[in-house]
C-alpha positions in Angstrom: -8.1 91.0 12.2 -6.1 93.5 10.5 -5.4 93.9 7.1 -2.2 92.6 7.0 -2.9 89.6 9.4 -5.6 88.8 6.7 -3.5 89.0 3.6 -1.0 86.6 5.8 -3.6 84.3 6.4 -4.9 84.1 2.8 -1.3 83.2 1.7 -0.8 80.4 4.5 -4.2 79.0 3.4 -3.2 79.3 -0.3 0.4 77.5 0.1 -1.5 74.8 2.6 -3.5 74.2 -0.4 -1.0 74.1 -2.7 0.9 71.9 -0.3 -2.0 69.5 -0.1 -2.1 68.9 -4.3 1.5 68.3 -3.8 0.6 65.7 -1.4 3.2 67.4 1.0 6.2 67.0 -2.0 8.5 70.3 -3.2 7.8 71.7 -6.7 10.0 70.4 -9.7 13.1 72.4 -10.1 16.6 72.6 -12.0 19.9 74.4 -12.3 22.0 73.9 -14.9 26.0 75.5 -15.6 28.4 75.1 -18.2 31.7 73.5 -17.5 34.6 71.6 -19.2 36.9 69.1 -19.3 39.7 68.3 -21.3 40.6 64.6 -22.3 43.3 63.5 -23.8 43.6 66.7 -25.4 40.4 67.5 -26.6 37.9 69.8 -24.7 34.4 68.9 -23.9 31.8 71.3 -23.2 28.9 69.9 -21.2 25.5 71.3 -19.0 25.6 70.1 -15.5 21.8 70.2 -14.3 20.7 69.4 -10.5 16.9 69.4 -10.3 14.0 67.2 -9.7 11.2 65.3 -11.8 7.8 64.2 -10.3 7.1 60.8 -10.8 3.2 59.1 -10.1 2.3 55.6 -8.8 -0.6 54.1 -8.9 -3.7 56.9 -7.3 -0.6 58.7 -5.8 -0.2 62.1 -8.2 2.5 63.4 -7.7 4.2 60.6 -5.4 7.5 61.6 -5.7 9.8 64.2 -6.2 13.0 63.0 -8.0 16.4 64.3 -7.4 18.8 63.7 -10.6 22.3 65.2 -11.6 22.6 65.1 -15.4 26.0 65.7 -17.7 24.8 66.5 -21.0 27.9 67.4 -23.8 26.8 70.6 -25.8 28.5 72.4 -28.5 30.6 75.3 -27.0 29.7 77.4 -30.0 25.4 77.4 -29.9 25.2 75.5 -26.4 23.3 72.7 -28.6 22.7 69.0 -26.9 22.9 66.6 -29.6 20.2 64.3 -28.8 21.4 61.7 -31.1 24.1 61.1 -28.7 23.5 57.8 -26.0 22.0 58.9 -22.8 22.8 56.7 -19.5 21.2 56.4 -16.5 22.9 55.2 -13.4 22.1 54.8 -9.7 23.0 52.8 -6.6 21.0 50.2 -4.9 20.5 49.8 -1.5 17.6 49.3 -1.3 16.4 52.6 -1.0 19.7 54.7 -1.5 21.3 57.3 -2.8 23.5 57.5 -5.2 26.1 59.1 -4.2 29.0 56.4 -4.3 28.6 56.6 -8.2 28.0 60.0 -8.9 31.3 60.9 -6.9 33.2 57.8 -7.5 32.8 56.3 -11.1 31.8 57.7 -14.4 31.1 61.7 -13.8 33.0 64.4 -15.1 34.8 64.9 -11.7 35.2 62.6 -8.9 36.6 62.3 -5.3 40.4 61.5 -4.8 40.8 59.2 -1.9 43.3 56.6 -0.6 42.3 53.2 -2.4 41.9 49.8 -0.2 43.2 52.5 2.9 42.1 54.7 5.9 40.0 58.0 4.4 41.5 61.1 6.4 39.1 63.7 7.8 37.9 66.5 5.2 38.8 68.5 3.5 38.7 66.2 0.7 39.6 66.6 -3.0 37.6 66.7 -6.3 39.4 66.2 -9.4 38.8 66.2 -13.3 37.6 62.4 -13.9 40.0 61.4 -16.7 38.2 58.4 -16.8 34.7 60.0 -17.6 32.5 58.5 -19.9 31.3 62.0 -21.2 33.0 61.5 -24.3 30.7 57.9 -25.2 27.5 59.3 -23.7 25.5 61.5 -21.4 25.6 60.4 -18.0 22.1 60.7 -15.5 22.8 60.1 -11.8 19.3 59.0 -10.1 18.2 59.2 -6.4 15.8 56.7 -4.8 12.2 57.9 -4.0 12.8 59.4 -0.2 17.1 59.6 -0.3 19.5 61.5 -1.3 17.4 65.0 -2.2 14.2 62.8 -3.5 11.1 62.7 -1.4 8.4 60.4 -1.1 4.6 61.1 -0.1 3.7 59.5 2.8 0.8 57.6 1.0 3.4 56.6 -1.9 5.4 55.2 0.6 3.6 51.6 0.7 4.3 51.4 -3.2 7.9 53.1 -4.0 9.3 51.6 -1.1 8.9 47.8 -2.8 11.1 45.8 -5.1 7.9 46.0 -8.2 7.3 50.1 -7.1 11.0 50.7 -6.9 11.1 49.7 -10.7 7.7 51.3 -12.2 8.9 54.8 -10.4 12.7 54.5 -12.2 10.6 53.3 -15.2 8.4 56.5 -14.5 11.5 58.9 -14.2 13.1 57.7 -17.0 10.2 58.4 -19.5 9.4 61.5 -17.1 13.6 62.9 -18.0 13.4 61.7 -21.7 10.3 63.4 -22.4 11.4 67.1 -20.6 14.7 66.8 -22.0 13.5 65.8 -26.1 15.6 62.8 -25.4 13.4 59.8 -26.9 15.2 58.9 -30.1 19.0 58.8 -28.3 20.5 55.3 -27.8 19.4 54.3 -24.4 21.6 52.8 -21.4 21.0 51.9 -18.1 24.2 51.1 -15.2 23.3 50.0 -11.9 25.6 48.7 -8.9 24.8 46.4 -6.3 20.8 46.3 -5.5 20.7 48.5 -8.4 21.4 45.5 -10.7 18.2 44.0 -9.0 16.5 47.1 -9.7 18.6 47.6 -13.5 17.7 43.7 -14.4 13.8 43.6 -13.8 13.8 47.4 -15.5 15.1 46.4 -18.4 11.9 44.0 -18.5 9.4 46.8 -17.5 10.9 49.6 -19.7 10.3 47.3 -22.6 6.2 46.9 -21.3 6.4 51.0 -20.9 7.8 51.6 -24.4 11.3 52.2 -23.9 14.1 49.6 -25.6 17.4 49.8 -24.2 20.7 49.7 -26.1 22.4 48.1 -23.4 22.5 47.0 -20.0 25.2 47.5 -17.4 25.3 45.2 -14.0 28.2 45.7 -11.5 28.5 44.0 -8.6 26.0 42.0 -9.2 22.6 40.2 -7.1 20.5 39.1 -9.0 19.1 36.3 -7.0 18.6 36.7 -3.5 17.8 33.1 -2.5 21.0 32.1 -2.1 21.7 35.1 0.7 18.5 34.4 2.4 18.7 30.7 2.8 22.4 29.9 3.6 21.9 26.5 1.5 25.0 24.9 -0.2 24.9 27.7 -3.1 25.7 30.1 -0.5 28.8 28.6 0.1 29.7 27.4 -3.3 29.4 31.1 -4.4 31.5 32.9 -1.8 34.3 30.5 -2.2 36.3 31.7 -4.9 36.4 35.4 -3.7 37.5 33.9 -0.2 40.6 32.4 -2.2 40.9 35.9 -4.2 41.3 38.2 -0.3 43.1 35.2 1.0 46.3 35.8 -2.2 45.7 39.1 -1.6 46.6 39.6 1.7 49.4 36.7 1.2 47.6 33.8 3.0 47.4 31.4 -0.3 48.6 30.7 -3.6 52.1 33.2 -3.4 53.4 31.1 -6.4 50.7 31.4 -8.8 48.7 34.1 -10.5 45.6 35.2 -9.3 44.3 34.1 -12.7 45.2 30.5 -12.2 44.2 30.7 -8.5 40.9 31.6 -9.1 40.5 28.7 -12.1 41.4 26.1 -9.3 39.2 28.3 -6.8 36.1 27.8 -9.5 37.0 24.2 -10.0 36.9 23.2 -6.1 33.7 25.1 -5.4 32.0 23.9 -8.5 33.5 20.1 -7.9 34.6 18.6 -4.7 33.1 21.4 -2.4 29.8 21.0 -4.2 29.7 17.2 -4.1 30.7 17.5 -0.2 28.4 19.8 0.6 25.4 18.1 -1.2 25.7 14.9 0.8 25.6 16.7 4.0 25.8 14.2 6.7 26.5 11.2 4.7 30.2 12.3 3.9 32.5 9.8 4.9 35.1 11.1 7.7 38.2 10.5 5.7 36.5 12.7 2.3 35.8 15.8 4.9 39.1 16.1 5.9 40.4 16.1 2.9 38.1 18.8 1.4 38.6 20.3 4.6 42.8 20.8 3.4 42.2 21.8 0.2 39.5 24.2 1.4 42.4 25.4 3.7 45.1 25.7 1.3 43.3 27.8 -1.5 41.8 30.2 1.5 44.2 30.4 4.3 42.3 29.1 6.6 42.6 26.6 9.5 41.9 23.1 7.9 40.2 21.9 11.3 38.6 25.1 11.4 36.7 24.6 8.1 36.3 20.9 9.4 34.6 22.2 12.7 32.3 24.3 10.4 31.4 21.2 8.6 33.0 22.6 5.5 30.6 26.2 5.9 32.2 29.0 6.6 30.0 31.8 6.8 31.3 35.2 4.8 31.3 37.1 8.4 33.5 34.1 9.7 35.4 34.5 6.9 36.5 38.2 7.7 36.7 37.6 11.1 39.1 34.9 11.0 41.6 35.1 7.7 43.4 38.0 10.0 42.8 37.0 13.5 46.1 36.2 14.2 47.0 40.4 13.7 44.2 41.4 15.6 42.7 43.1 12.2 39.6 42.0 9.9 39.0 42.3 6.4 36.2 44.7 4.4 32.9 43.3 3.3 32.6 45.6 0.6 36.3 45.0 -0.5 38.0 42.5 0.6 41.4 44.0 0.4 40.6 46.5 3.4 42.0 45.2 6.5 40.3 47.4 10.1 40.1 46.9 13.4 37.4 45.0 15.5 35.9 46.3 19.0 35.2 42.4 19.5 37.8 39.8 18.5 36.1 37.3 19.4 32.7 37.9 18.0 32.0 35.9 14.6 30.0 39.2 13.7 32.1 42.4 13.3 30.8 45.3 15.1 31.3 47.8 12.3 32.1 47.5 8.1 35.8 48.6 7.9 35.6 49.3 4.4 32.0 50.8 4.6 33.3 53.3 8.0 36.6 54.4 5.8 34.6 55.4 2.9 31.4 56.7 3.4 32.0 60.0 5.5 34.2 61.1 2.5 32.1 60.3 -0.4 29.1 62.0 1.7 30.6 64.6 2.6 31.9 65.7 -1.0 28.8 65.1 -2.7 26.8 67.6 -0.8 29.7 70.4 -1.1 29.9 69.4 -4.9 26.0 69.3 -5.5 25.4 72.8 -3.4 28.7 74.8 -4.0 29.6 73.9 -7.0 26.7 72.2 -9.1 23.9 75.0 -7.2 21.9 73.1 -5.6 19.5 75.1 -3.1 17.4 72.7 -1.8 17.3 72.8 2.3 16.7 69.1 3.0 19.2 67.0 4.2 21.2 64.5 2.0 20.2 61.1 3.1 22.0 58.1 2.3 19.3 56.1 2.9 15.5 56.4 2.8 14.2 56.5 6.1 12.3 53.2 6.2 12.3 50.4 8.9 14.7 47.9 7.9 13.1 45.5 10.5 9.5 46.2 9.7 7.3 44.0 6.6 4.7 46.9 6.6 4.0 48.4 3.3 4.9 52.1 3.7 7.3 51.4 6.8 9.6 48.9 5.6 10.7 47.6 2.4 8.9 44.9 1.1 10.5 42.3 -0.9 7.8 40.6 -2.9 8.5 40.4 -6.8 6.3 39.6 -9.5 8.2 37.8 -12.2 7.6 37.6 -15.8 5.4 34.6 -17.5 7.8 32.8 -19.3 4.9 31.3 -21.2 2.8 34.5 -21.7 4.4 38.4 -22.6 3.1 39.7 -19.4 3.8 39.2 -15.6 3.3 36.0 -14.1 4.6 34.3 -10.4 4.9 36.3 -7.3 7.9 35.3 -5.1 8.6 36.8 -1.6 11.8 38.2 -2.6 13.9 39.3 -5.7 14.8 36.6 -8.0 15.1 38.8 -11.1 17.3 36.2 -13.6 13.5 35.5 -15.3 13.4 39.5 -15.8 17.2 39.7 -18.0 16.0 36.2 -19.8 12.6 37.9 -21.0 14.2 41.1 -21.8 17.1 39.9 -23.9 14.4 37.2 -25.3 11.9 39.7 -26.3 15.0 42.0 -27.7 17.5 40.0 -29.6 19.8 43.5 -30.0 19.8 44.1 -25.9 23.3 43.6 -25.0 24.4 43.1 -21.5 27.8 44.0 -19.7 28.4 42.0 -16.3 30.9 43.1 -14.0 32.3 42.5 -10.5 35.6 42.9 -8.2 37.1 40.0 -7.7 37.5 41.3 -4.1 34.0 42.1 -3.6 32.3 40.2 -0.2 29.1 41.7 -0.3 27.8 40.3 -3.5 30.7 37.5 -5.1 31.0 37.1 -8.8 31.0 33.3 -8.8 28.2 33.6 -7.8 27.3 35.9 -10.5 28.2 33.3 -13.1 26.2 31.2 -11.8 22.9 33.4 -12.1 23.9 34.0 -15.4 24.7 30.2 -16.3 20.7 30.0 -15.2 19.2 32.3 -18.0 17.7 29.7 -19.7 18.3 31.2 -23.0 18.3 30.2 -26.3 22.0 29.7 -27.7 21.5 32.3 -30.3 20.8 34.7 -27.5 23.6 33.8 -25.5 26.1 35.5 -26.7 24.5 38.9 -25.5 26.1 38.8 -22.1 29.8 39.8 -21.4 31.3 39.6 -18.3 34.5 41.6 -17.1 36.5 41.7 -13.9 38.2 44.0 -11.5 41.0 43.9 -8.8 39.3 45.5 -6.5 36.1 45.6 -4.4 31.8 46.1 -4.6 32.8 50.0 -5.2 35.0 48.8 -8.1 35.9 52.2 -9.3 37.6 53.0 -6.2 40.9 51.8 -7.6 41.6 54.5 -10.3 43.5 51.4 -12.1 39.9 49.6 -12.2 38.2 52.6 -12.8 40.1 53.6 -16.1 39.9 49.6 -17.1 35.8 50.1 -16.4 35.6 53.1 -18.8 37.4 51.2 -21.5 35.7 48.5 -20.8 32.0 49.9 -21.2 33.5 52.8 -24.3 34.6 49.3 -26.3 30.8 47.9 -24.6 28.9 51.0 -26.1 30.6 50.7 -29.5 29.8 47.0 -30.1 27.3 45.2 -31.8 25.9 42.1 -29.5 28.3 39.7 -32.3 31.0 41.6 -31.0 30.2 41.1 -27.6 32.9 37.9 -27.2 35.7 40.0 -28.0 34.8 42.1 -24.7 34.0 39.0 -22.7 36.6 38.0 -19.7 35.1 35.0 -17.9 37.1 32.1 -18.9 35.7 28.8 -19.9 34.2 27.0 -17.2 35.4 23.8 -16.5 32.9 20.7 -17.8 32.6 17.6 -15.7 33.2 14.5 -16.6 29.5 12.9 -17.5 
């Protein structure tokens, strides 16, 4: 052996080994550049940094390698954070995914301009200044999931990270991980998380608590928080969809043309909270005469065919739903927002063969968040984007699929208690707003949204169990559009002012914030 092939050798060996501490992950890494933005007339200076964090879990150290993009305001004349100012940290669900849709769509200093409730062209697509940033109230984090978007996993980390209780200790991990490298521990605190991520956002607030870390305030949009109800199809399933199916049924002009939406959806509440409810709970021992006639009024408030919701013995599926509001033009409506209408390859399929809303969208918002990321933010790192970590939907083995058991707080004890085979996190808010009576909460969902319905929502919430002092802490707001609420610029700039008036508040003030109108009481 030569010289040379010697002193290559001794370098392979030396990254193997190297390689091998890592457990197979990257080193940590970061790039940060100044920018600016102007809003309503006044310029802010702010740090963009793309980098990564190791995180550990359990014997696994390092386990993961954690992809964030961080918007930090400085002062343009020293290039000083003040770390006094509030700190958010935001992310997507999934499970498992990237986020991507928020990072490019919501609450960051630029975001992608698209068509809204429409077909998305081909690229090139266009990023614009976000005038409806919420730089200006607080610093804005944008997390990856362990193994997606440019985080990786360790294979033996796998079987922990990818799991509803791991998920939460590894964002727990980061976010103590980012506070501690960035000097950030005394800043107001916030978390925002969409969809799975308010799964994720509710049982963090719990576990951040048990980790040291008390949060100023919790944002939840598009909200599951229980996933019984989607598991089991029982009568809550139904109850809870029903008001969004009379919300896409005005929309697209199939009910209530002479009223408000406002008023439609307070009889939409009313029906699935009363006669629907009542129906549905005496399953076969409805009389023939009372099913018809719940059967019309289902009709009328959601377009649909009255014998059709009688043949379904007063369930319509959400699927169904889609399927069939349009059928007679041939088209189908979105599952992520409702106001998207597509094309089927199988009319007469009660499954759709594809997500109309979800096919429009996602290329776009991909596609611009790896050219903003690399081109413009400097991100060098040669692994792909993925969307999604790579896990087996289909499988239950830890460290191939995702697996769905949660441990849930001891509502008797201030540590963890039951273990439930799937996420039911409404214990986890209770115990966190319990055991922090300043933790205020900001619910929000599109009133459009058929992936995870905000009557629903309510009814989570409504379930709390809290003590009426404590009740107070939770506001809810509304959106005409869909799960991505910030895809309508008009909700988007409502949701900034929205969470800027949410930041400022004190939990007493939380009422004045608070949309949901009074729910209707029955007559006991």
């Amino acid at each position: 052996m030569t010289e040379q092939d010697a002193a290559k050798q001794q370098a392979e060996n030396a990254a193997k080994e190297q390689a091998d501490k890592r457990n197979g992950l990257p080193e940590p890494t970061s790039h940060t550049t100044r920018h600016s933005i102007t809003i309503d007339g006044r310029e802010w200076a702010y740090d963009a940094t793309v980098g990564t964090l190791d995180i550990d879990a359990g014997k696994v150290k390092p386990a993961a390698n954690i992809f964030y993009a961080a918007f930090t305001v400085v002062d343009p004349t020293n290039g000083q954070t003040d770390r006094n100012r509030p700190v958010t940290f935001i992310f997507n669900g999934g499970p498992g995914s990237s986020t991507t849709f928020l990072l490019m769509g919501s609450l960051a200093p630029k975001r992608i301009s698209v068509p809204d409730a429409a077909p998305v062209p081909a690229a090139p697509y266009a990023l614009v200044d976000n005038a409806h940033t919420l730089l200006p109230v607080s610093d804005l984090v944008f997390i990856d999931a362990a193994g997606a978007g440019f985080s990786t996993i360790a294979e033996k980390a796998k079987a922990e990270l990818w799991s509803v209780d791991g998920d939460v200790k590894g964002f727990s991990a980061f976010i103590r991980r980012w506070l501690s490298a960035n000097h950030r521990w005394n800043s107001p605190k916030y978390v925002l998380g969409e969809s799975y991520g308010t799964t994720r956002g509710a049982a963090l607030a719990y576990r951040l608590q048990s980790d040291g870390v008390a949060l100023n305030g919790l944002t939840l949009i598009s909200n599951i928080l229980d996933y019984a109800f989607t598991l089991d199809t029982g009568d809550q399933y139904y109850i809870g969809y029903f008001p969004t199916f009379a919300s896409v049924a005005k929309y697209h002009g199939r009910a209530a043309s002479d009223v408000e939406l406002a008023d439609h959806l307070k009889a939409a509440r009313a029906f699935a909270n009363g006669p629907l409810r009542l129906a549905l709970a005496m399953g076969d021992s409805l009389d023939e005469a009372a099913k018809r006639r719940v059967a019309e009024r289902y009709a009328e408030l959601t377009g649909l065919d009255a014998q059709y919701v009688y043949d379904s013995n007063l369930r319509v599926l959400d699927m169904r739903f889609r399927k069939q509001l349009l059928r007679g033009e041939d088209r189908i409506v979105g599952r992520y927002d409702g106001r998207v209408a597509g094309y089927d390859l199988d009319r007469m399929s009660d499954e759709e063969t594809f997500v109309v809303d979800d096919a429009f969208l996602d290329p776009a918002y991909s596609s611009l968040a790896n050219a903003y990321l690399r081109d413009e933010l400097g991100w060098e790192g040669e692994r792909e984007r993925l969307g999604f970590a790579d896990f087996d939907w289909e499988s239950t083995e830890p460290g191939k699929g995702w697996t769905w058991w949660h441990t849930q707080p001891d509502m008797t004890k201030s540590s963890w208690g039951p273990k439930i085979p799937f996420p039911n996190v409404v214990p986890d808010l209770a115990a966190a707003i319990a055991h922090q009576h300043t933790l205020k909460v900001l619910i929000g969902n599109g009133v459009y949204d058929l992936c995870t319905p905000f009557f629903q929502t309510e009814q989570d919430i409504d379930h709390l169990g809290l003590p009426k002092p404590l009740r107070g802490n939770v506001a809810f707001t509304y959106y005409s559009a869909g799960h991505m609420l910030y895809s309508s610029e008009e909700s988007l700039a409502k949701f900034t002012a929205d969470l800027t008036r949410f930041y400022a508040a004190d939990v007493a003030d939380l009422a004045a914030i608070d949309e949901r109108p009074a729910p209707e009481q029955p007559a006991l």
